[in-house]
Structure formats: C-alpha cells, structure tokens
C-alpha positions in Angstrom: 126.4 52.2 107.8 126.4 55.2 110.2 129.7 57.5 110.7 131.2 57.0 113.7 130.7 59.9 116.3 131.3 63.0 115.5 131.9 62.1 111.6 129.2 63.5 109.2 128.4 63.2 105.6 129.2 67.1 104.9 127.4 67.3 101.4 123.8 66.7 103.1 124.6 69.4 105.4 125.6 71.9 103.0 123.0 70.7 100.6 120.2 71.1 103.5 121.8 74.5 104.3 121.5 75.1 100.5 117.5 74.5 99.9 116.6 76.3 102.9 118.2 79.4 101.4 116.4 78.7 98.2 113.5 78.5 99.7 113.8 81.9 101.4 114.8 83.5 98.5 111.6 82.0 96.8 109.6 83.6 99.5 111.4 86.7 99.3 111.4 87.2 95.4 107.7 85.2 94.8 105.7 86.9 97.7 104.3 90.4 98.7 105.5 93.2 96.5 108.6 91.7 95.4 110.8 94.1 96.9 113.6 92.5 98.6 113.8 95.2 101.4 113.0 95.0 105.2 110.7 97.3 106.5 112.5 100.1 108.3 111.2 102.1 111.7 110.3 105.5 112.4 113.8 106.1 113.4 115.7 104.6 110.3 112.7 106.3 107.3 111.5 108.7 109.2 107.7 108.8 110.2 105.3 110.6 113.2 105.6 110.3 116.8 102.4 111.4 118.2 102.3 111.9 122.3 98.0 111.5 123.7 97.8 113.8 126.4 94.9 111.8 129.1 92.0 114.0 130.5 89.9 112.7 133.8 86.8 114.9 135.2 88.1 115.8 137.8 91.6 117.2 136.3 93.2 114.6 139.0 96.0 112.6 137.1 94.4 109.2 135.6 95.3 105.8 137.3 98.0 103.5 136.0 95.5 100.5 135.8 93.3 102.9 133.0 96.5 104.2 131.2 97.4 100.7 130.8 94.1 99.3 129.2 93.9 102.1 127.2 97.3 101.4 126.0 96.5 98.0 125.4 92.7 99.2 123.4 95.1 101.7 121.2 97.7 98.8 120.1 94.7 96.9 119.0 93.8 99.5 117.1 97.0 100.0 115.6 97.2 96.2 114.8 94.1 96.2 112.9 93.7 99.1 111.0 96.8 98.2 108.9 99.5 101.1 110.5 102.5 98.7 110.6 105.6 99.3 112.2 103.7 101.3 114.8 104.4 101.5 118.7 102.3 102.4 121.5 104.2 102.7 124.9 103.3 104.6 128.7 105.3 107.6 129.1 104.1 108.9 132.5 100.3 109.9 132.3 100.7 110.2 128.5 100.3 107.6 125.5 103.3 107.9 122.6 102.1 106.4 119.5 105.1 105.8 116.7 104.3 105.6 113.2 107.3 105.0 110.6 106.9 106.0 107.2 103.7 108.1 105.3 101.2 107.0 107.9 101.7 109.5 110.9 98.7 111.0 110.3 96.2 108.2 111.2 97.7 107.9 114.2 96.2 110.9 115.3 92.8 109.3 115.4 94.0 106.4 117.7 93.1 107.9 120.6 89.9 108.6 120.1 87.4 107.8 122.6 84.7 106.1 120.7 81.9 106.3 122.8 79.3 104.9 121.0 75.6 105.3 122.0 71.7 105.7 121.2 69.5 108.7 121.8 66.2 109.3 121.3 66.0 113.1 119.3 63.6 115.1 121.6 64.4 118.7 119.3 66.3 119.5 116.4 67.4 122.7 114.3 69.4 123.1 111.4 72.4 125.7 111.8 73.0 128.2 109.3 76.6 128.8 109.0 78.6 130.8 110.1 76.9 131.0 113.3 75.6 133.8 115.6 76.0 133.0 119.5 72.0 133.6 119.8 71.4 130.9 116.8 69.6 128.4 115.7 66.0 129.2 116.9 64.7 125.4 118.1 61.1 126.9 116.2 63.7 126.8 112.4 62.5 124.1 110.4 65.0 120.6 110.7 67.1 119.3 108.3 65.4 117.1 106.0 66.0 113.7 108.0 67.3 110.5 106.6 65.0 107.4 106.8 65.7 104.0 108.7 64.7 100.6 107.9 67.0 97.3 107.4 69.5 99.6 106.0 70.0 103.0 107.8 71.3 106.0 109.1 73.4 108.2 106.1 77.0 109.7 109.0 79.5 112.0 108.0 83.1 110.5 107.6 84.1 109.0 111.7 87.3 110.2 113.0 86.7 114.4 112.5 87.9 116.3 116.0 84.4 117.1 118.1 83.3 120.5 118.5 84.6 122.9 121.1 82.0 125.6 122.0 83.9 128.6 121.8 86.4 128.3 119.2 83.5 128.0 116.3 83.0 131.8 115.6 81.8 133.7 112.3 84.5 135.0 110.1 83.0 138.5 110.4 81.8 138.3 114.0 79.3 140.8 114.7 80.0 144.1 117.1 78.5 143.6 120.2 75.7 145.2 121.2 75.8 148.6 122.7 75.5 147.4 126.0 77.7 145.1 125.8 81.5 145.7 126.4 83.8 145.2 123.3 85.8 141.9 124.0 88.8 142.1 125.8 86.9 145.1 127.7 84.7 143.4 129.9 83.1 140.0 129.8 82.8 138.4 126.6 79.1 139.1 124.8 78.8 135.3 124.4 79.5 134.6 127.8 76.8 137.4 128.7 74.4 136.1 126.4 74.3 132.3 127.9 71.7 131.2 130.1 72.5 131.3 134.1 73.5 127.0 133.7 76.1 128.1 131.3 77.7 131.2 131.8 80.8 129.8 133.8 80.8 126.6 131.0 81.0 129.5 128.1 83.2 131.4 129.5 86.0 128.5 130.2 84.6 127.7 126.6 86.0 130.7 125.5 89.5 131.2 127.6 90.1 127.5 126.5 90.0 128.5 122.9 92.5 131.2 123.6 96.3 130.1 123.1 97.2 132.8 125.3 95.6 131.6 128.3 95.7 127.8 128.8 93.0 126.1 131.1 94.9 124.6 134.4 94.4 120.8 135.1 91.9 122.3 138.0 90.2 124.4 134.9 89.8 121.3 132.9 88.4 119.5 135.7 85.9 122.3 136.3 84.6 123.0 131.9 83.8 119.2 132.3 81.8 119.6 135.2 80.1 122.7 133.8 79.6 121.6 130.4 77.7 118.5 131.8 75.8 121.3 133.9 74.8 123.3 131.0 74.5 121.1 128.6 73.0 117.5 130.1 70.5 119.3 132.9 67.6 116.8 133.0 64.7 119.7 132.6 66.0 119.8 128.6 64.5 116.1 128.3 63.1 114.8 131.7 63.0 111.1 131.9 59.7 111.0 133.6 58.3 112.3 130.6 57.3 115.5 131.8 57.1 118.5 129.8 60.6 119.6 129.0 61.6 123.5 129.7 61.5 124.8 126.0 63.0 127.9 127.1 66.1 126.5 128.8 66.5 124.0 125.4 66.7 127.3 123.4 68.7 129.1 125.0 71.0 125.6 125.3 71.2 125.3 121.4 71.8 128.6 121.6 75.6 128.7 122.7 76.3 125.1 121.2 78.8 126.0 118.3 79.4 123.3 115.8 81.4 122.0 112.9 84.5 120.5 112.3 88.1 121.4 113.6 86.7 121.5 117.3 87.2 119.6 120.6 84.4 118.7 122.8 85.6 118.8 126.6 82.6 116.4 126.9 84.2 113.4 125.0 84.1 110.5 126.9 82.7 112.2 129.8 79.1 112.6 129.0 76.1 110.6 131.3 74.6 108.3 129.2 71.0 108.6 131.8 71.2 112.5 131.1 69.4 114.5 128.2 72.2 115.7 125.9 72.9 119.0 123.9 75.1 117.9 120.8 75.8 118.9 116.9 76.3 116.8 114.5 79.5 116.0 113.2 79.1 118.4 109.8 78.0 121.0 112.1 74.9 121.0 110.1 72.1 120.9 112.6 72.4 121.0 116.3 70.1 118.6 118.4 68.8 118.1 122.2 68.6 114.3 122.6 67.3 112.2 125.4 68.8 109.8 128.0 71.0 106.8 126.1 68.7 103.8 125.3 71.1 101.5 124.1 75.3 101.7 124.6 77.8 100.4 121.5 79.2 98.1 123.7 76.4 96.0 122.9 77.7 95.7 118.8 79.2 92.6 118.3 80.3 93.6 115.4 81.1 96.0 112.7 82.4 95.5 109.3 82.8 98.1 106.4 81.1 96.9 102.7 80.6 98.3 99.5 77.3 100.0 99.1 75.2 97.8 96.7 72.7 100.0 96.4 74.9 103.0 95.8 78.3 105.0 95.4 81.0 104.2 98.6 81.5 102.1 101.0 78.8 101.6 104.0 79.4 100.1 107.6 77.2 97.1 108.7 76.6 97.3 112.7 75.5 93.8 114.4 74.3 93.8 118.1 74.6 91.4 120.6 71.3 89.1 121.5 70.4 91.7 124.3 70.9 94.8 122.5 69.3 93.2 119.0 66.2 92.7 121.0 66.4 96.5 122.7 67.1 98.2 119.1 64.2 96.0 117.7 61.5 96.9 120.5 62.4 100.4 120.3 62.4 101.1 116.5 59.2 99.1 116.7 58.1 101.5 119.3 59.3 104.9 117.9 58.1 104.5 114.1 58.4 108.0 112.4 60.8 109.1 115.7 64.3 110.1 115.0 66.6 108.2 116.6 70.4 109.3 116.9 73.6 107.5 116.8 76.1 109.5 119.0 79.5 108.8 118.4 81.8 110.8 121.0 78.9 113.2 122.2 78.3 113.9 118.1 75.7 112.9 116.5 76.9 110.3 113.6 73.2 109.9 112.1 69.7 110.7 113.0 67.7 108.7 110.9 63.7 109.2 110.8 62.9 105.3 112.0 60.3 104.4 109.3 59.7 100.5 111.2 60.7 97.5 113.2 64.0 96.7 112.3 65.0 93.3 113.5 68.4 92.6 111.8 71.8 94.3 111.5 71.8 98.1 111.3 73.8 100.0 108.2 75.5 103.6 108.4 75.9 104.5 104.7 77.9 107.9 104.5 75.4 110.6 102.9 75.8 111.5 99.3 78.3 109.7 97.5 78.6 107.0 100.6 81.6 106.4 102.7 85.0 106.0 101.1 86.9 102.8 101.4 89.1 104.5 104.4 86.6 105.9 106.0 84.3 102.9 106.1 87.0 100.8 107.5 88.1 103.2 110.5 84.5 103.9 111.6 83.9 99.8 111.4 87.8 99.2 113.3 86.5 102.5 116.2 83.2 100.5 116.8 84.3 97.1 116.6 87.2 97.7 119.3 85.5 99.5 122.2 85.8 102.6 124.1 88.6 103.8 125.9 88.6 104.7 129.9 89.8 107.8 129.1 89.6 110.4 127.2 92.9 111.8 125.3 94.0 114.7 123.1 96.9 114.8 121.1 99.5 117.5 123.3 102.0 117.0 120.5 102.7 115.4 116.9 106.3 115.3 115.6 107.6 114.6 112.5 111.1 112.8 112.1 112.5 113.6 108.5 113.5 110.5 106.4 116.9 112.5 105.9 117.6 112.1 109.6 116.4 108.5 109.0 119.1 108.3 106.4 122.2 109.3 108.4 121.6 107.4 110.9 120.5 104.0 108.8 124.4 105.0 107.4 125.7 105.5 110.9 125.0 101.9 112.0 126.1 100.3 108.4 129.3 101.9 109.0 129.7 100.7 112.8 128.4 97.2 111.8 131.2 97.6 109.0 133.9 98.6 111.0 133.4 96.0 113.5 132.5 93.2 110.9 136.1 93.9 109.3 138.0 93.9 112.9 136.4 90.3 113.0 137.4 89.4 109.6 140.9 90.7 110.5 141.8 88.9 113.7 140.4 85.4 112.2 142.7 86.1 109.1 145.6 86.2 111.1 145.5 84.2 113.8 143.4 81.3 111.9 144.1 81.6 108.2 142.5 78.8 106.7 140.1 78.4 109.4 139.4 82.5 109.4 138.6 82.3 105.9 135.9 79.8 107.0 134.9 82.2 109.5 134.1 84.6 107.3 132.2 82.4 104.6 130.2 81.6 107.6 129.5 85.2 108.3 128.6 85.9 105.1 125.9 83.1 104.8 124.5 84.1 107.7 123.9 87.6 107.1 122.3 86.2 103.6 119.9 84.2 105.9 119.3 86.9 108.1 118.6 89.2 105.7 116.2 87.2 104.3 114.2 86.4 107.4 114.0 90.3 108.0 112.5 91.0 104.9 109.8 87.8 105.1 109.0 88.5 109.0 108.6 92.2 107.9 105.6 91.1 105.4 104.0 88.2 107.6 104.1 90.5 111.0 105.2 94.1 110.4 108.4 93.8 111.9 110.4 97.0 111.3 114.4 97.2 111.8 115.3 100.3 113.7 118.7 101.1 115.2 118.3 99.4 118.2 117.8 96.0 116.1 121.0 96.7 114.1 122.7 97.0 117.3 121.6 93.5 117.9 122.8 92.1 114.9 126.2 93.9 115.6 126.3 92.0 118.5 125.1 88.9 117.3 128.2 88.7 115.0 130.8 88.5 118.5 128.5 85.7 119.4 128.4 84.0 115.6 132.4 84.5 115.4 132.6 83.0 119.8 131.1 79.8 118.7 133.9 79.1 115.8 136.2 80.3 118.4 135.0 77.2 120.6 135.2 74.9 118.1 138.6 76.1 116.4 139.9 75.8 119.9 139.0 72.8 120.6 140.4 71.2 117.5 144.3 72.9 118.5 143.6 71.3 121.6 143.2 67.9 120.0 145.8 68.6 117.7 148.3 69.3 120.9 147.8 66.1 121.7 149.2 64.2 119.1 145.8 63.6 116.7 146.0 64.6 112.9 144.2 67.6 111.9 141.1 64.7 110.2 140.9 62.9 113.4 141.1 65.8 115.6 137.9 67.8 113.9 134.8 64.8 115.0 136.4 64.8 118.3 137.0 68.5 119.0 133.0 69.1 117.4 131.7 66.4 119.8 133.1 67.9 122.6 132.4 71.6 121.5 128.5 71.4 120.4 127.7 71.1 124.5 129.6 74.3 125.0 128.7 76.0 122.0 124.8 75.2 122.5 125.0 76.2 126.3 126.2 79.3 125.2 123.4 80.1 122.9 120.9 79.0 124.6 121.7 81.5 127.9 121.7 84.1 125.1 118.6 83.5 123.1 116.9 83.1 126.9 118.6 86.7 127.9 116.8 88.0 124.5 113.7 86.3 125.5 113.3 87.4 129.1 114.5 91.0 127.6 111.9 90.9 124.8 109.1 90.0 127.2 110.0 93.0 129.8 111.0 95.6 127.7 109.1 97.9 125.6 109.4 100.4 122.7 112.9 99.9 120.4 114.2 97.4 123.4 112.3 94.8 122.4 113.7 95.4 118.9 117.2 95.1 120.2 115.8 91.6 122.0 114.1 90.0 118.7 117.5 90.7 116.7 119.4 89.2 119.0 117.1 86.4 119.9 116.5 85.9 116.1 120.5 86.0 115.6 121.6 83.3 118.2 119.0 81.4 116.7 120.5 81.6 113.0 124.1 81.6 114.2 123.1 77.6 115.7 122.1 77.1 112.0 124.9 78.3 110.2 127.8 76.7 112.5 125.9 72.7 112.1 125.3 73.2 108.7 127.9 75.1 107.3 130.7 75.9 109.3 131.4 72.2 110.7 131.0 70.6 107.2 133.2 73.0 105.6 135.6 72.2 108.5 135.4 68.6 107.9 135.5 69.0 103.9 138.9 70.7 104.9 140.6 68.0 107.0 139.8 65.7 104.1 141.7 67.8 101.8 145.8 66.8 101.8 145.9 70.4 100.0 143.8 72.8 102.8 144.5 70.7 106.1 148.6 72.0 105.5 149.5 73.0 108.8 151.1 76.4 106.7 147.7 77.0 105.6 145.3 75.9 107.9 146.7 77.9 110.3 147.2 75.1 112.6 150.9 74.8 112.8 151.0 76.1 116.0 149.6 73.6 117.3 151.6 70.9 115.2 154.8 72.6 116.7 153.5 72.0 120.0 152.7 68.5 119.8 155.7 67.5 118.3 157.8 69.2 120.8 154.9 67.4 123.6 156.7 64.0 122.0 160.2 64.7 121.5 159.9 65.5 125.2 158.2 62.6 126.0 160.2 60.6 123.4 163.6 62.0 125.2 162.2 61.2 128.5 161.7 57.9 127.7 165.0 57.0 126.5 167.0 58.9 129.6 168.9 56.2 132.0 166.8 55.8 134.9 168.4 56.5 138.4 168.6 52.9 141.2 
C-alpha cells in the first residue's frame, strides 16, 4: 500500500541517492586517464591568450557580419583539432583566442586564412639561399619536381608564417653598388633595383619590415594593393594565352624573397583570375603560376593517414562532384605540366602531373612524410574553410601557472570562508536540523565534484574563477531551499502537530516553493549562458549545473534524512532538533487558547 501524502519510504531514497554516486565514481575512477581532477582554465593553470589582429585591402576597419563568421570558422577549429579548454570571443575588430595549459602555441595558427587553390606553374627557379635581391635567374635550372598520379604532391609541414618580401635578407648582405646610396642614405638598393610595377610595393616591403617605422592602417591598405600590382600583373601569365613578358617575370622573381619566418601581405587577398608570383613554403624555389583553375572550397574532404607506402603521415584530399570532374579533365589535359597547390599565396606542392587522375588526391610531406601533427592540422585547415579575413597575431601572452595557483587558492579560501559562515548560522539556529544541512552540503559538493571532472573529459569543460564563483553562490541557494523546508516544518509545529506529523506536511507544501525557486534560477543561468560569452558563460553553467544538483540532493537526501529524524524518539528531542522554539510556542498558542476557553463568558 502507498504512504499517504507527503510520507516516503526514506531508505529507497537514500539508496537511489547512493548508486548514483557509485556510479559516478565508477566513471570518474574507470574512465579517461584515471585522474580524478577537473580540467582547469587559462586563468586557474595558467596558459596563452593570443589577440588576431584583422587586415581588409583597403586598411578600412572589417565589418561585424565577417568578424563574426570568422569567429565562428576559428571556434570550429578550436573544437576539432583537440585544444580543449579554449575560447574564442570579439573584442572590437580583433579575435582573442584563450588556450589554458601547454597548448598556447597552436593557437597561433588558428587564424590562418587557409586559402586553398590550384595553379597551373607557367615558370619556376630554384633559390639558392641566402638570397641576393637580383636572384634567382628564371633561365636556373628547377628543382627536381615531384610526380603526381593517384597519390601526389610531396608539401612542406602546413601552418609555417608566409613570406614577407623584405624581411628575408642574406646574413652578410652585400655593399651596394657604387651608385647606389648606402641604406639609410638614400633609397634602399632593393627598392632601386625592382622593376617600375614594384618599386612603391618593395619599398612598403621594406619599411614594413622595419620595427621602427610601422605601416599606418592607410599603408597596409596600400602594400596590398601594390603587392597585387607587382606581383599578379596579367602580362606575367596572360589568360588569352598570349606570349607572357619574360622580362617583367624576371625581374618579378627577382625581388620575391622567400622562406620561413615571413608574412605575406597578400594572404587572403590574392585574385584567384590573376597570374601569381609566389615561393614555396621552404623557400626553396620561387614560381610564377597562372590564373586559379580550381578553389579548395570544392574539397569535401580531408583526412590525415599514415603513409603506407612510406615514413609519416600523409593527407588524403576528396573533391566535390564538380571539382572531381575539373581536377580529372585538367590533369588529363596537362600530363607532364606542373600543377601547384597554393595554400595562403604559397605553394604547398608542385607536382609534375604524370596522368589522369580520377580519385582522391594525396599530399605526402617530402622526405620522411608528414608527422602525425602536422598531417592532422593541414587535413583540420582544409577541411574547415577559409576565413573572410585575413589576421595576424598583434599579441600572444603568456599567463604563468603560478598566478594560476594564487588565485585557484584565492577562491578555495572565499568558498571556505563563506561555506563555514553557512555551516555556523545552521549550527546555531537549527542544531539538529543544521547538522543535516551540512551532510547535505557535503554530498553535494561530492556530486558536483564528480560531474566537473566527467563533463571535463566528455566536453572539455574547464573550471575557471568565474565558475567557482558560481558554485559559491550555488551554496546560498543549496542552504535557501532547507531553509524553506525547515521553516515550514516550525510553522507546522506552531500549530500544535508533532515534529513526525509535521515533516510530510511541511515537505508537501514546501516542494512548490522550493521548485519555483530553482527553476527561476536554473532559467536566469540559462538565458545568461546563452547571451554571454567568454568566462560568463562559465559562471552560467556552474550555476545552472548547481541548482540542478541542489533539486537532487534536497529529494533524495535531505528530506529522507529529515524524515529518518522525526522517526527517531532519540533525534526529534525538541533540545536537540532544534525545534523547541517552536514547541514553546505552540504550547503557549494552547494554554492561551485552553485559558480562553475556560474564562466566564460575559451576558
């Protein structure tokens, strides 16, 4: 036969209550690394904050509607190339990318532009290294070319900086000549020896690569516009398949620096229906390619794989029906042709196209093949898409773990101090009741615990301060729903019920309140979580996460251990329970009554 209402069976309660900590504990102990710890943010271990700085081509500041979609393109990056913990958030025209822990450096390559496309090679050199401003000669033999077939293209490692055209210079430049001024007395003997189409694109070139003198937004604007000038004018490859100007391809090649370590103000501004002057990204050979005949956004996929055939790791590039039946025709057009894949205005590979290839498309990594890490971020950089802008990182900082420390130790001890206030107040004013209270508390920081170490391993949540200010928090709400119901059983007691009878009735009648309650706060954490960003929405899950929790503990523990009191003749002593109070009150409430009663009545 059922209780009557408001009457439970306690021991299936606390046994329920029981297994589901079990079973969390299970998880915690017999999943992921074992490590019963939750995974801390940047601002708790320490980690890199890393600020992208956008660049348009005109130098005018970039529209909200492209910040925001880049933002969005960068989080996906984050979320799939296994940097957990990490934020990505708006900060006027700039991206801030957070990185807790070792991984701060990878977040330096989040905002690259990825640009993926395919150009035909119309000339090629080798560079010797280091390199002149008048070198390579276009008439120097090319690097031995890699071959293409069903598996293709040999890249250097994806994610190196592109080059910036003046900052590449010899380690023992050579004097110029003698009638040429001396640098820094007259115009710079690169900038003299650049064709007429480059002149003012070298010479920005060259002040950009100077600490001292910063290009203006207006400067930036204008290298952009130059470079493209210089470096994609349609007589170095004309698509009408006229005879290209030799002369002006020379003298192009000629100011191109290369190799790693350098910025291209070209990234993610190039024309894809343009000839293009571009190194590869080694710096080993320098290249003028024709207009773009196919675009990466036409890969449906790319996933990186151990090389069977070889050392490393490889990346395996499917197109899309369209662009499967473009990259077939072509290679089955231009057999014995070099075709080049152009990552970010650098060429990835330029492999000699030996036939037809009708399947998917492999980039192995030279000798010795990719590395597992740098498979992977070329495959995640080509699977995801371009951005609509282009970015630079303006500034990287590093918090120490030791800062992380102090103030992991600052909120402990203000969680501490106001935990023990709690404690304190329901020890004295409730006793038996506080006690209770405090079990409670404890169980449910047990629970909690546990989920933060479990949601930390299933979906990267990190605990930052903000979140332990939401747990701090969470405890006045925890300790406000016993309040409710302790309440509610002196106000039963008042009225002349026994502490047994009085605990179904007061729980019937405090639930509604208690549930109301929670529920406006776990919708005030929701509607919080959804509009917020960076360490808010922290703050919001914790809380949202804690009200949750708190409705768990107080129907399966707290109540039942209330109950399991009022049955005991020991624990329900009005001395002990705390309730005596109450016991004085509604004795004196019948004496009154009682007296009132028995007074003569007035005719």
């Amino acid at each position: 036969m059922a209780p009557p209402v408001g009457q439970i069976r306690p021991g299936r309660y606390l046994a329920f209550f029981v297994a589901i900590v079990a079973i969390l504990y299970a998880l915690v102990f017999a999943t992921g690394d074992r490590k019963a710890e939750p995974k801390l943010g940047i601002d708790l271990q320490g980690g890199t904050r890393v600020s992208l700085t956008a660049r348009t081509e005109t130098g005018e500041p970039p529209s909200q509607e492209s910040l925001e979609l880049s933002r969005q393109l960068i989080e996906t990056r984050v979320n799939n190339t296994g940097v957990s913990g990490a934020e990505v958030v708006l900060d006027g025209n700039n991206l801030v990318i957070t990185v807790p822990g070792t991984n701060g450096e990878r977040a330096k390559d989040l905002g690259q532009t990825a640009q993926l496309r395919f150009r035909p090679v119309v000339q090629a050199a080798a560079l010797q290294q280091p390199q002149q401003p008048q070198q390579p000669q276009p008439t120097q033999p090319p690097a031995a070319p890699p071959s293409a077939g069903a598996s293709d293209a040999p890249a250097t490692p994806q994610g190196r900086p592109a080059p910036n055209l003046a900052q590449d210079q010899p380690s023992t430049p050579a004097p110029p000549p003698a009638d040429q001024p001396a640098a820094g007395q007259g115009e710079d003997p690169r900038v003299a020896a650049a064709p007429e189409t480059c002149k003012e694109y070298v010479r920005l070139s060259v002040q950009n690569s100077d600490p001292n003198t910063p290009l203006t937004a207006e400067e930036n604007g204008n290298l952009i516009s130059e470079g493209k000038k210089c470096r994609q004018d349609p007589r170095l490859a004309p698509a009408d398949g006229s005879q290209a100007d030799q002369a002006l391809q020379q003298a192009v090649m000629s100011v191109l620096t290369c190799g790693p370590g350098q910025i291209d103000p070209l990234v993610g501004h190039d024309d894809p229906t343009l000839p293009l002057a571009a190194c590869d990204q080694e710096g080993a050979e320098v290249f003028i390619l024709g207009p773009s005949f196919l675009e990466g956004t036409e890969i449906s996929d790319a996933n990186a794989n151990p090389d069977s055939q070889g050392a490393g790791y490889l990346v395996t590039v499917s197109f899309k029906s369209a662009g499967q039946d473009v990259w077939a025709n072509y290679t089955r057009d231009h057999v014995q042709e070099r075709a080049a894949f152009v990552l970010d205005t650098q060429v990835v590979s330029a492999p000699t196209i030996q036939g037809a290839i009708a399947g998917d498309t492999t980039i192995t990594g030279g000798q010795g093949g990719f590395t597992n890490a740098e498979a992977t971020k070329l495959a995640n950089v080509l699977k995801f898409g371009s951005l609509p802008l282009s970015f630079e990182a303006s500034e990287a900082e590093t918090v120490s773990a030791t800062l992380g420390l102090a103030s992991l130790e600052a909120g402990l001890i203000a969680g501490g101090i106001g935990l023990a206030l709690v404690f304190i107040y329901c020890l004295l004013y409730y006793r038996l009741l506080g006690v209770l209270t405090i079990l409670s508390l404890v169980l449910s920081a047990g629970v909690v615990y546990a989920f933060l170490v479990l949601l930390g391993r299933w979906i990267g949540f990190t605990l930052d301060l903000a979140g332990i200010a939401g747990f701090i928090i969470a405890i006045g709400i925890t300790a406000d729903s016993f309040v409710i119901f302790f309440e509610r059983i002196k106000d039963e007691i008042r009225e002349g019920r026994t502490f047994r009878s009085a605990v179904p009735r007061a729980w019937v009648r405090s639930r509604r309140t208690i549930l109301s309650a929670d529920a406006i706060s776990f919708l005030a954490s929701a509607v919080l979580y959804v509009l917020a960003v960076g360490q808010v929405k922290g703050f919001a899950f914790t809380l949202g996460m804690s009200t949750v929790l708190d409705l768990i503990v107080v129907f399966l523990v707290t109540h039942p251990l209330v109950v399991l009191a009022s049955k005991s003749k020991f624990l329900s002593n009005s001395k002990l329970s705390g309730l005596g109070a109450a016991h004085h009150s509604a004795a004196a409430t019948r004496a009154t009554k009682a007296a009132g009663a028995a007074a003569p009545k007035e005719v």
